[in-house]
mmCIF file as Biopython writes it, N, C-alpha, C and O atoms, coordinates in Angstrom:
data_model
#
loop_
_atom_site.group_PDB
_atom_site.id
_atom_site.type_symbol
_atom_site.label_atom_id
_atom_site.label_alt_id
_atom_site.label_comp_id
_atom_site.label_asym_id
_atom_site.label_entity_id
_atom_site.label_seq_id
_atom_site.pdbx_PDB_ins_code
_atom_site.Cartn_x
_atom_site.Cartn_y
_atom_site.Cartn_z
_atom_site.occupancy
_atom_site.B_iso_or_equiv
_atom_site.auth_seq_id
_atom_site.auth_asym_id
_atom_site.pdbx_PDB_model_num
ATOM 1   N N  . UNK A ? 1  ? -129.469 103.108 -106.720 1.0 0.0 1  A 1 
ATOM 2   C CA . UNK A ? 1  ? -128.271 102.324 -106.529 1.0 0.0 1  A 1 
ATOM 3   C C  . UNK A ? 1  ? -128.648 100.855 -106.319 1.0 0.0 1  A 1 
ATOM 4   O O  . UNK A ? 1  ? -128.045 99.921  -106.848 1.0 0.0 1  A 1 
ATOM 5   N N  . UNK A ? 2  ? -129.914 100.710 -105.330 1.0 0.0 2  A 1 
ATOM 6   C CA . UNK A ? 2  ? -129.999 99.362  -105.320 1.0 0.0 2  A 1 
ATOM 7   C C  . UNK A ? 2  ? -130.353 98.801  -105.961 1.0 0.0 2  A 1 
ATOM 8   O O  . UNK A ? 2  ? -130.187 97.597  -105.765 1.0 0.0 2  A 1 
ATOM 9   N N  . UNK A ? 3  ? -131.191 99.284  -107.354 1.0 0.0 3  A 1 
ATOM 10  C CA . UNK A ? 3  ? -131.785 98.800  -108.124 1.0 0.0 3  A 1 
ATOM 11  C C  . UNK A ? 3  ? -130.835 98.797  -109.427 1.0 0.0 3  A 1 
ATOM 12  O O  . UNK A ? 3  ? -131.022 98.357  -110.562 1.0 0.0 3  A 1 
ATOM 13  N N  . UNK A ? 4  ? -129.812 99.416  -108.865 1.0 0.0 4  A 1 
ATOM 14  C CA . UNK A ? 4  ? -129.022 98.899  -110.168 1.0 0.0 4  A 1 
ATOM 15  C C  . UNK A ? 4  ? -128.712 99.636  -111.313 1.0 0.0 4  A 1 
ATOM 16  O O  . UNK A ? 4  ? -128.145 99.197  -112.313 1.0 0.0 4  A 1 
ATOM 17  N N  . UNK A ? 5  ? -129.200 101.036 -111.080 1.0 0.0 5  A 1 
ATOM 18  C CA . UNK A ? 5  ? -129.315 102.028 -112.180 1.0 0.0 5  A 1 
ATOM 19  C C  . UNK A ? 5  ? -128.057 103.187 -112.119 1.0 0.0 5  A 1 
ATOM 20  O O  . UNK A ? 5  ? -127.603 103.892 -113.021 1.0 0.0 5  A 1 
ATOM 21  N N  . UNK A ? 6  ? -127.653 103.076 -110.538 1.0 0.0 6  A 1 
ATOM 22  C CA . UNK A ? 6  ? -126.669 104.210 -110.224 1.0 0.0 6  A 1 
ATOM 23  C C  . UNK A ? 6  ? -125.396 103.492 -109.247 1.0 0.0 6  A 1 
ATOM 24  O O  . UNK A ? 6  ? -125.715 102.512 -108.574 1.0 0.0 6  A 1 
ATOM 25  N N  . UNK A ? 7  ? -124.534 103.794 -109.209 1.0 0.0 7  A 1 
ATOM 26  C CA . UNK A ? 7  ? -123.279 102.840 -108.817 1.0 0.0 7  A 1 
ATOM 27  C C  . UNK A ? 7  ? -122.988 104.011 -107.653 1.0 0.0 7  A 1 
ATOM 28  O O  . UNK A ? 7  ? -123.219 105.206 -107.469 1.0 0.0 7  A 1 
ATOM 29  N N  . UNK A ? 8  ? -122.356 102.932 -107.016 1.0 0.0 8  A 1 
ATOM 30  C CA . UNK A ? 8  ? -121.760 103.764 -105.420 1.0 0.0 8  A 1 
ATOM 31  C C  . UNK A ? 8  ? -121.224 104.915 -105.940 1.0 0.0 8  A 1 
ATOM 32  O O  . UNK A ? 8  ? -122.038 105.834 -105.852 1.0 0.0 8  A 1 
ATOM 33  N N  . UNK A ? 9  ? -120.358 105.187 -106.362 1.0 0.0 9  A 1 
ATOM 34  C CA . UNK A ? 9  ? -119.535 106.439 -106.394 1.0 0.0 9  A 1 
ATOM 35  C C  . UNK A ? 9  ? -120.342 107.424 -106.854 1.0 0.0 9  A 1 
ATOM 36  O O  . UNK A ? 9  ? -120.301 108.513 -106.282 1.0 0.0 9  A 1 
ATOM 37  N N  . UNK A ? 10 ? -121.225 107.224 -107.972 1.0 0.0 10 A 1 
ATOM 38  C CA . UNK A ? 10 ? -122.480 108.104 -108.100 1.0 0.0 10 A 1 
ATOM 39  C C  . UNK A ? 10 ? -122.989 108.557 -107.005 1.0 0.0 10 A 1 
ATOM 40  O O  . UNK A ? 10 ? -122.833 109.748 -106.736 1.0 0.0 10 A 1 
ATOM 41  N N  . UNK A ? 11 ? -123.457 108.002 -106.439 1.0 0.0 11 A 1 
ATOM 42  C CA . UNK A ? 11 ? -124.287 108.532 -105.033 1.0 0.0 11 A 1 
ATOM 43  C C  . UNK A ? 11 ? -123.447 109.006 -104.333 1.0 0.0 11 A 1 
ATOM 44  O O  . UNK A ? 11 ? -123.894 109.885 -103.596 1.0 0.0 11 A 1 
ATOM 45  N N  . UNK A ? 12 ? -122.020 108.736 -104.197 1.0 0.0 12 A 1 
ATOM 46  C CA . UNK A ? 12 ? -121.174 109.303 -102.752 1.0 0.0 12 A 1 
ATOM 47  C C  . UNK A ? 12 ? -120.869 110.805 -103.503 1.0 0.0 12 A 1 
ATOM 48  O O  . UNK A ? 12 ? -120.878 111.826 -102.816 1.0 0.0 12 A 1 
ATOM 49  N N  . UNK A ? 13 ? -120.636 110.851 -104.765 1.0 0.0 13 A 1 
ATOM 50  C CA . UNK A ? 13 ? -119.871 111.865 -105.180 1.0 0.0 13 A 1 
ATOM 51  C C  . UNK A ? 13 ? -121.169 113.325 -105.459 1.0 0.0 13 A 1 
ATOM 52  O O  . UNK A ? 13 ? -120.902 114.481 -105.788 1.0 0.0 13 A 1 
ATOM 53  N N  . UNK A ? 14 ? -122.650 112.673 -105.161 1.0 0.0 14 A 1 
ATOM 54  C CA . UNK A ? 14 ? -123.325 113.788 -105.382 1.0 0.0 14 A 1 
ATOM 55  C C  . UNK A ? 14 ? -123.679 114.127 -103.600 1.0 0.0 14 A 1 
ATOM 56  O O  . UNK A ? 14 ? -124.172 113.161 -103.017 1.0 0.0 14 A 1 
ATOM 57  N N  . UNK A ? 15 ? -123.508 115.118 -102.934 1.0 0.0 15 A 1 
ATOM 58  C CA . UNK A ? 15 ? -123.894 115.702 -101.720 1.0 0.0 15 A 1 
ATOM 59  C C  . UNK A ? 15 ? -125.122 114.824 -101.258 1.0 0.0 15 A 1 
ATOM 60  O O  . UNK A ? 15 ? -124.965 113.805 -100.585 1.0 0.0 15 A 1 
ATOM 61  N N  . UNK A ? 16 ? -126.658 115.404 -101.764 1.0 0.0 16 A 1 
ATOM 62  C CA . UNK A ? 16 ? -127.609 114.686 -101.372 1.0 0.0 16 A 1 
ATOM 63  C C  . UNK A ? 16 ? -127.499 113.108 -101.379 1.0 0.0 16 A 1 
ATOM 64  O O  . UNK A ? 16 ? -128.187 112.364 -100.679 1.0 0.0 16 A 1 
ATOM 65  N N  . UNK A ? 17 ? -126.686 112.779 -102.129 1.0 0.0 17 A 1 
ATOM 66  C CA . UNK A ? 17 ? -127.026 110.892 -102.201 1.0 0.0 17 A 1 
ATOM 67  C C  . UNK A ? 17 ? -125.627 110.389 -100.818 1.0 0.0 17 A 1 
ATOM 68  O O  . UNK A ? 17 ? -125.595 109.416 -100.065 1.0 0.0 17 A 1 
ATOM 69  N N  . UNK A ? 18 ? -124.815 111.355 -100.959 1.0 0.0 18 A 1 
ATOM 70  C CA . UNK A ? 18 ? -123.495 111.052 -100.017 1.0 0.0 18 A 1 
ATOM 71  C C  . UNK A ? 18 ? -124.746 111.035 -98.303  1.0 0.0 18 A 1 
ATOM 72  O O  . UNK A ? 18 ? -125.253 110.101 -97.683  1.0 0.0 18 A 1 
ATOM 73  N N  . UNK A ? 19 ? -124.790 112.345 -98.140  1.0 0.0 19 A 1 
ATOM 74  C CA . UNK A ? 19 ? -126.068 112.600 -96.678  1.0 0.0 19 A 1 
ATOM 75  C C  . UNK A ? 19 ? -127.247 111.438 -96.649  1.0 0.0 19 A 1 
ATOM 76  O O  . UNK A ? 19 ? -127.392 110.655 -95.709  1.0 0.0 19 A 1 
ATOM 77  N N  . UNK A ? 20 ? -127.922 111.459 -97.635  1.0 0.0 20 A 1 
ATOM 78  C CA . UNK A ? 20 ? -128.744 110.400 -97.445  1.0 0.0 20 A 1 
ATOM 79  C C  . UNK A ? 20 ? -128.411 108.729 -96.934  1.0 0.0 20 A 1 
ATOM 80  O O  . UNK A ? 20 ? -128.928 108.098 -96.012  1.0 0.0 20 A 1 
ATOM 81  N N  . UNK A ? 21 ? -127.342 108.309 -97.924  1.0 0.0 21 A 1 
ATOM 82  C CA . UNK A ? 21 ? -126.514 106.998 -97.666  1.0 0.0 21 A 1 
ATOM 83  C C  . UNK A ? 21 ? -126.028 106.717 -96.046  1.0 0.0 21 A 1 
ATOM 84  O O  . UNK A ? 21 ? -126.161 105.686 -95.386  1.0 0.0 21 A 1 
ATOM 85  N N  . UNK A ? 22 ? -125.286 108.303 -95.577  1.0 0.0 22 A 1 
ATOM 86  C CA . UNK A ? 22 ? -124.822 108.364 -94.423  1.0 0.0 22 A 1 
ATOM 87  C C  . UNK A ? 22 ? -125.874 108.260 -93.149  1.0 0.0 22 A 1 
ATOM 88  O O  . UNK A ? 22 ? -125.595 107.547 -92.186  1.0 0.0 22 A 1 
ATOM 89  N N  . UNK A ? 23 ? -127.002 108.959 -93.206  1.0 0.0 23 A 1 
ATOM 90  C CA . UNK A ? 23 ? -127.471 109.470 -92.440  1.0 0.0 23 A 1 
ATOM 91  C C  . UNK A ? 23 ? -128.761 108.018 -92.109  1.0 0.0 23 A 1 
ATOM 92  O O  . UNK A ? 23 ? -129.514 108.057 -91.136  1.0 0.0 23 A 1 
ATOM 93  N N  . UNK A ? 24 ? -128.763 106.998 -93.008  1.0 0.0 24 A 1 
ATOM 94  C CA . UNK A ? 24 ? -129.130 105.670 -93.239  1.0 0.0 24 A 1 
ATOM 95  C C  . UNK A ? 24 ? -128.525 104.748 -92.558  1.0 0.0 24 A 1 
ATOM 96  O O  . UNK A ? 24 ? -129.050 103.905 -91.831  1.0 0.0 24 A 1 
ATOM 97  N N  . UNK A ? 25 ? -126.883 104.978 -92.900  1.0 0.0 25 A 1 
ATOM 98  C CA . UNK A ? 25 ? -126.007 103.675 -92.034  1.0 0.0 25 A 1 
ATOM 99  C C  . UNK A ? 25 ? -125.681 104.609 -90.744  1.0 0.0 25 A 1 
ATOM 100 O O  . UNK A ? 25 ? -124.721 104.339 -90.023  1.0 0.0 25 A 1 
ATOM 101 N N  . UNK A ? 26 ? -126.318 105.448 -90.553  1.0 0.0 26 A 1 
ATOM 102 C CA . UNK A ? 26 ? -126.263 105.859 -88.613  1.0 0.0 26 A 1 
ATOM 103 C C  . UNK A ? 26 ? -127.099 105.214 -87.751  1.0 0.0 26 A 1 
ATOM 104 O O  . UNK A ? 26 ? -126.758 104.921 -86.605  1.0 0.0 26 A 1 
ATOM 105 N N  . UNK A ? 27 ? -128.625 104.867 -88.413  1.0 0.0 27 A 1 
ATOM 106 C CA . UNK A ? 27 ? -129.341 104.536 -87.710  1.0 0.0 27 A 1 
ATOM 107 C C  . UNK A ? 27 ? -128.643 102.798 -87.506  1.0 0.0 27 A 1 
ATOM 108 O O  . UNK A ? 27 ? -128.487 102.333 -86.378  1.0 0.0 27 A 1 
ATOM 109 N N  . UNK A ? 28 ? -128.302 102.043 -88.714  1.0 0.0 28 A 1 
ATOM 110 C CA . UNK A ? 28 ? -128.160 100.313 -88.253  1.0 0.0 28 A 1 
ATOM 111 C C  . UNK A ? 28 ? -126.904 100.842 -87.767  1.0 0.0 28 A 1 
ATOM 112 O O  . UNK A ? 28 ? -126.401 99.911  -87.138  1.0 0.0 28 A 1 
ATOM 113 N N  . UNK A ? 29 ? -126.010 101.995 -87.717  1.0 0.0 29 A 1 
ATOM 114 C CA . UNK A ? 29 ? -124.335 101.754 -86.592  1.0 0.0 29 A 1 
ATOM 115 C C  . UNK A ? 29 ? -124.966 101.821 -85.298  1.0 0.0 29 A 1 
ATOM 116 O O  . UNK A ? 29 ? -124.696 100.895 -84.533  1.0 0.0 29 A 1 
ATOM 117 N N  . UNK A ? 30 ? -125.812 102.792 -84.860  1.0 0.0 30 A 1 
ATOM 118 C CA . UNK A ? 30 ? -126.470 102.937 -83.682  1.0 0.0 30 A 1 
ATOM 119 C C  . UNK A ? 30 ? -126.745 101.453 -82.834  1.0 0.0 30 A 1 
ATOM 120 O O  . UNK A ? 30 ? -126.207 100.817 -81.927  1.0 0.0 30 A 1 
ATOM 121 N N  . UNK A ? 31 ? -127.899 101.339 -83.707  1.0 0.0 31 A 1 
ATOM 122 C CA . UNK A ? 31 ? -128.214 100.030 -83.341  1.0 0.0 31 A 1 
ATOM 123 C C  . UNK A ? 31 ? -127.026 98.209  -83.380  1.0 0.0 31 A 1 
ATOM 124 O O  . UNK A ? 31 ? -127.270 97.110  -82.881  1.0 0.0 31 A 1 
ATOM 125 N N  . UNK A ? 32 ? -125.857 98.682  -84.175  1.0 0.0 32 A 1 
ATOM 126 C CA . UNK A ? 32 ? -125.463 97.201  -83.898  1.0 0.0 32 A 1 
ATOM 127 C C  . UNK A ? 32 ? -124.848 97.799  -82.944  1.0 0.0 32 A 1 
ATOM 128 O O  . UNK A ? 32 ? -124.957 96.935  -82.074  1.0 0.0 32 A 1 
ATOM 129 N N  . UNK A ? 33 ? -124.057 98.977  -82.272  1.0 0.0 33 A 1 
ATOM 130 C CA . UNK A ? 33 ? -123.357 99.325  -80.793  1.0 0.0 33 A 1 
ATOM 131 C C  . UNK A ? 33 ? -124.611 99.191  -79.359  1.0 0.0 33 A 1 
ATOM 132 O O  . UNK A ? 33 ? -124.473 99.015  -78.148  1.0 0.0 33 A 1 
ATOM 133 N N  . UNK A ? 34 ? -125.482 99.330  -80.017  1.0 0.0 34 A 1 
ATOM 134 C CA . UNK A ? 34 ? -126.496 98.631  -78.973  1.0 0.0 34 A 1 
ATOM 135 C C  . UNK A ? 34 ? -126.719 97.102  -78.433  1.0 0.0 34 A 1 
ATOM 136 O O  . UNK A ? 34 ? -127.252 96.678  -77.408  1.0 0.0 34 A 1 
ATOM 137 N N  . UNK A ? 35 ? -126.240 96.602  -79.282  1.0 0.0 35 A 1 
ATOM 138 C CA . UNK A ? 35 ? -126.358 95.079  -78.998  1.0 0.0 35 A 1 
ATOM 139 C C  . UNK A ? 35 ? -125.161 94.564  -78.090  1.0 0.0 35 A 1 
ATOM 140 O O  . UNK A ? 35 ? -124.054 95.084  -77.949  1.0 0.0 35 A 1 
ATOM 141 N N  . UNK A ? 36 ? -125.648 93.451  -77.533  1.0 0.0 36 A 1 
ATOM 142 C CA . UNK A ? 36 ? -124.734 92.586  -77.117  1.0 0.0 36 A 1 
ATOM 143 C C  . UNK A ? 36 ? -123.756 91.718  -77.815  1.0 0.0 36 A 1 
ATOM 144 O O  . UNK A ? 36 ? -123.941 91.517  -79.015  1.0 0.0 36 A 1 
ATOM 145 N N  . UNK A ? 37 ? -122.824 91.223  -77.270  1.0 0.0 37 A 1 
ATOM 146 C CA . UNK A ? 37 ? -122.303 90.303  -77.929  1.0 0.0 37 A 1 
ATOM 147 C C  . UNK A ? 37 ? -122.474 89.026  -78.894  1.0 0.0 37 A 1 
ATOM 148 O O  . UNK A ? 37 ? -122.135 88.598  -79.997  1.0 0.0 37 A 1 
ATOM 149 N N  . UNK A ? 38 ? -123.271 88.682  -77.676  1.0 0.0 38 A 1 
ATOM 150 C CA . UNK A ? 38 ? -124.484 87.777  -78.555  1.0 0.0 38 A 1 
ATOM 151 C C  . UNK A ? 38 ? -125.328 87.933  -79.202  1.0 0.0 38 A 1 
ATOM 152 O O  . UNK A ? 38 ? -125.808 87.009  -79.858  1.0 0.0 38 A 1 
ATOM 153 N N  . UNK A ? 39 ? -125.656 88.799  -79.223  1.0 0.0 39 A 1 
ATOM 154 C CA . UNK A ? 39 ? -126.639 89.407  -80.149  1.0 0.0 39 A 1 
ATOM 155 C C  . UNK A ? 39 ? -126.131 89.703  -81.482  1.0 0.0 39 A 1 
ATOM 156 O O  . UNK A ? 39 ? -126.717 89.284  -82.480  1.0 0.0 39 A 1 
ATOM 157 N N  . UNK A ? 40 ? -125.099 90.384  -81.548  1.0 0.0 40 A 1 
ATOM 158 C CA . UNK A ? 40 ? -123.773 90.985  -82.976  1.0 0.0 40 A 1 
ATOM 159 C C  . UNK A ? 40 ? -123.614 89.409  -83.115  1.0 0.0 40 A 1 
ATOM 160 O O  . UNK A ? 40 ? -123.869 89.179  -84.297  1.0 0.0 40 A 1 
ATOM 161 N N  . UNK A ? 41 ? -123.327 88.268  -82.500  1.0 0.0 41 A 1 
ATOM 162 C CA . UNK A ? 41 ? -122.513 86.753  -83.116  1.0 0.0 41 A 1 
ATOM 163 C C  . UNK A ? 41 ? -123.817 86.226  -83.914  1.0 0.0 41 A 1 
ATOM 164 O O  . UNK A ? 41 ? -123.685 85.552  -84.935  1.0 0.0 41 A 1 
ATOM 165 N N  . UNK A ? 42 ? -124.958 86.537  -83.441  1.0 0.0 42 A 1 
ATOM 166 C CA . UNK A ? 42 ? -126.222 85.750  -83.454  1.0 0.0 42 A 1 
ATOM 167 C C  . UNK A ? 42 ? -126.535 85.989  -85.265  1.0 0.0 42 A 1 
ATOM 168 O O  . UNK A ? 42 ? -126.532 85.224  -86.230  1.0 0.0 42 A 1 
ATOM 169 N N  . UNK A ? 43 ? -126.857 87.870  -85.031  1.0 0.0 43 A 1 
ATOM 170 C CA . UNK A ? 43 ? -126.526 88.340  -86.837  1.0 0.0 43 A 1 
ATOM 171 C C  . UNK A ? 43 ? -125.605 88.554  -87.397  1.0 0.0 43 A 1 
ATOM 172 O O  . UNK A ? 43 ? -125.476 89.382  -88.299  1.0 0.0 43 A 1 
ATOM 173 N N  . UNK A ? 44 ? -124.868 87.899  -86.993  1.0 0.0 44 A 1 
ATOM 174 C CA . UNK A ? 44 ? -123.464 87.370  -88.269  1.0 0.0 44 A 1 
ATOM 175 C C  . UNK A ? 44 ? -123.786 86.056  -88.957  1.0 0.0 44 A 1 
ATOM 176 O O  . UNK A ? 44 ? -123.604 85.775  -90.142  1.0 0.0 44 A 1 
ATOM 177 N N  . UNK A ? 45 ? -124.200 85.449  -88.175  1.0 0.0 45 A 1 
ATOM 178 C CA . UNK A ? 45 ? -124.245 83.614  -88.066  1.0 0.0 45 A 1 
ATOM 179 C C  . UNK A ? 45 ? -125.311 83.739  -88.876  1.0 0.0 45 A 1 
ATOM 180 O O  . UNK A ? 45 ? -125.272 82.889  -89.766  1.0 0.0 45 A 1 
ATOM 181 N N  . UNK A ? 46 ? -126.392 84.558  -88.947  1.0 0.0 46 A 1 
ATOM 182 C CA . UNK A ? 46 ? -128.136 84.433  -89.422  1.0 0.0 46 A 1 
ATOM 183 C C  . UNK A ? 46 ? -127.412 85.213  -91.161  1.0 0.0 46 A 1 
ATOM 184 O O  . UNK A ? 46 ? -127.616 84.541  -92.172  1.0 0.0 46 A 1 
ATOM 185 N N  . UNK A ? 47 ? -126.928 86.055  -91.252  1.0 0.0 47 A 1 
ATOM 186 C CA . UNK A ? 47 ? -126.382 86.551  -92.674  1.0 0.0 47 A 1 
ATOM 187 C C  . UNK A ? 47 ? -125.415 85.833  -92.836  1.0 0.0 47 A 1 
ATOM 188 O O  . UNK A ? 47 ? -124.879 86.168  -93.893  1.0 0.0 47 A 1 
ATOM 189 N N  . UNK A ? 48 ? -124.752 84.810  -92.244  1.0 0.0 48 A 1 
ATOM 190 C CA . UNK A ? 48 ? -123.885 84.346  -93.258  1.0 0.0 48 A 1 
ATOM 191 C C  . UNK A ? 48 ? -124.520 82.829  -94.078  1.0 0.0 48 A 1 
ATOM 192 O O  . UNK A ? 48 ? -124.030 82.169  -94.994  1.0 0.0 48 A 1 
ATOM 193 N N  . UNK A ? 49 ? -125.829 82.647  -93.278  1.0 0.0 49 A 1 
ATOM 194 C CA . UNK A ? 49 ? -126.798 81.508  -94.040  1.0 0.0 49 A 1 
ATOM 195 C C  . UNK A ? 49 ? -127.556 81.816  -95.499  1.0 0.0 49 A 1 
ATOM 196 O O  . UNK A ? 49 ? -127.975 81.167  -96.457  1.0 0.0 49 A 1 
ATOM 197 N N  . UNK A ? 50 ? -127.450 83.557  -94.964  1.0 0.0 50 A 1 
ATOM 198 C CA . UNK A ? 50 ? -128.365 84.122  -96.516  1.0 0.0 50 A 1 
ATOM 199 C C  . UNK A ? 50 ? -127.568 83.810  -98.049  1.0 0.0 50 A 1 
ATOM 200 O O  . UNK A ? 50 ? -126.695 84.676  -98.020  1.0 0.0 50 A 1 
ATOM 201 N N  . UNK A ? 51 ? -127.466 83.393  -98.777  1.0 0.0 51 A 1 
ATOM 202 C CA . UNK A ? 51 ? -127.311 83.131  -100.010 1.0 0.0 51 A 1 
ATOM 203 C C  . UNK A ? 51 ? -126.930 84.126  -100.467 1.0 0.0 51 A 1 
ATOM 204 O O  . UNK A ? 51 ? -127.433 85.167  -100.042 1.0 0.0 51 A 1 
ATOM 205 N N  . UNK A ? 52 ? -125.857 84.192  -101.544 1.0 0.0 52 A 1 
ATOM 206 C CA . UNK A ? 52 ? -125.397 85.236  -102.036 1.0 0.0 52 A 1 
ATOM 207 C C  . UNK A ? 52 ? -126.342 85.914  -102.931 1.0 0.0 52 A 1 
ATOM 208 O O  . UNK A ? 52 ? -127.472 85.447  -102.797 1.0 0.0 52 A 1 
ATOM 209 N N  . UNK A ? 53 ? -126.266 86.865  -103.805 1.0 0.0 53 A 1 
ATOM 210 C CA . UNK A ? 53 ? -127.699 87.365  -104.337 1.0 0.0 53 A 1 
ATOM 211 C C  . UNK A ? 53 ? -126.927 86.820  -106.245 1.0 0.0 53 A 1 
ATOM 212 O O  . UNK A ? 53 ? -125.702 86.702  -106.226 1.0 0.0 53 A 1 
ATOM 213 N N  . UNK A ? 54 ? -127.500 86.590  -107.422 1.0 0.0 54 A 1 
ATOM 214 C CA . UNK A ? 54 ? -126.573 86.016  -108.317 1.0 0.0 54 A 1 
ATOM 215 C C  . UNK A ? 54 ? -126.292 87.467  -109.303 1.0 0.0 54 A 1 
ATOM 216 O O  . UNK A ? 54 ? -127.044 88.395  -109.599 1.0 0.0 54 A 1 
ATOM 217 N N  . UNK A ? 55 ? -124.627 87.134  -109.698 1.0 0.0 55 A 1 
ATOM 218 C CA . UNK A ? 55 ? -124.258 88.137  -110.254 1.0 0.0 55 A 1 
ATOM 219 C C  . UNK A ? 55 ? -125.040 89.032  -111.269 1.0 0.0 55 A 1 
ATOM 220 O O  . UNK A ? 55 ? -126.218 88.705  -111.416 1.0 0.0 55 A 1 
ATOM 221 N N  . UNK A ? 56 ? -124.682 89.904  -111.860 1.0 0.0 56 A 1 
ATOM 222 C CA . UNK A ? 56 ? -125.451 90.934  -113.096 1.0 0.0 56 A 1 
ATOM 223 C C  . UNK A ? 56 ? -125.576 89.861  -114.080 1.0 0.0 56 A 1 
ATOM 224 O O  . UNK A ? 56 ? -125.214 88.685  -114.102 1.0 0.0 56 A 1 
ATOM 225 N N  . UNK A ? 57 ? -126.049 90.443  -114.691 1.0 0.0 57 A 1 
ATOM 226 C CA . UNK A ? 57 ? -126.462 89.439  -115.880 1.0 0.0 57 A 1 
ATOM 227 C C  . UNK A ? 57 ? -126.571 88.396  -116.266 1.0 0.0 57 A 1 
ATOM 228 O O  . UNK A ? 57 ? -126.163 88.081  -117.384 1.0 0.0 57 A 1 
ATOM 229 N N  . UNK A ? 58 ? -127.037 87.731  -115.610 1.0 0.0 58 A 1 
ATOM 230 C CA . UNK A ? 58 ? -127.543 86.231  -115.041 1.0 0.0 58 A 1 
ATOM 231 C C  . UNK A ? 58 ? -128.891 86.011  -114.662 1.0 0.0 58 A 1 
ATOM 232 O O  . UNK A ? 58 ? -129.338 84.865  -114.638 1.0 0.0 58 A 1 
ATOM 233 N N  . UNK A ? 59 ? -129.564 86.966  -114.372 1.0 0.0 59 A 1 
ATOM 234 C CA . UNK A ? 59 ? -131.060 87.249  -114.223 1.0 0.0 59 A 1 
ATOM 235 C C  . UNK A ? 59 ? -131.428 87.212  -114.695 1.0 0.0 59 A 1 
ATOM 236 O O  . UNK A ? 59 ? -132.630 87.442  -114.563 1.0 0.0 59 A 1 
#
């Protein structure tokens, strides 16, 4: 998917890629309910400096 070969719904709609995806964004949900406030404002502020990545086919 990240590489561009398989599209979200691909992965959600097959079991193993749905569990895997999920069981991935548990560990960073975990961790941003761990943080502080400041901490959650701090990496918002730090990703919203990152640059967008440039569309498909433009590379």
């Amino acid at each position: 998917m990240l590489g561009g070969r398989l599209e979200l719904k691909d992965v959600l709609d097959d079991p193993a890629g749905h569990r895997a995806l999920t069981e991935g964004l548990s560990g960073i949900r975990d961790q941003w309910r761990s943080m502080t406030p400041q901490e959650r404002q701090a990496r918002r502020a730090s990703a919203a400096q990152v640059p967008d990545e440039a569309p498909r086919g433009t590379r």
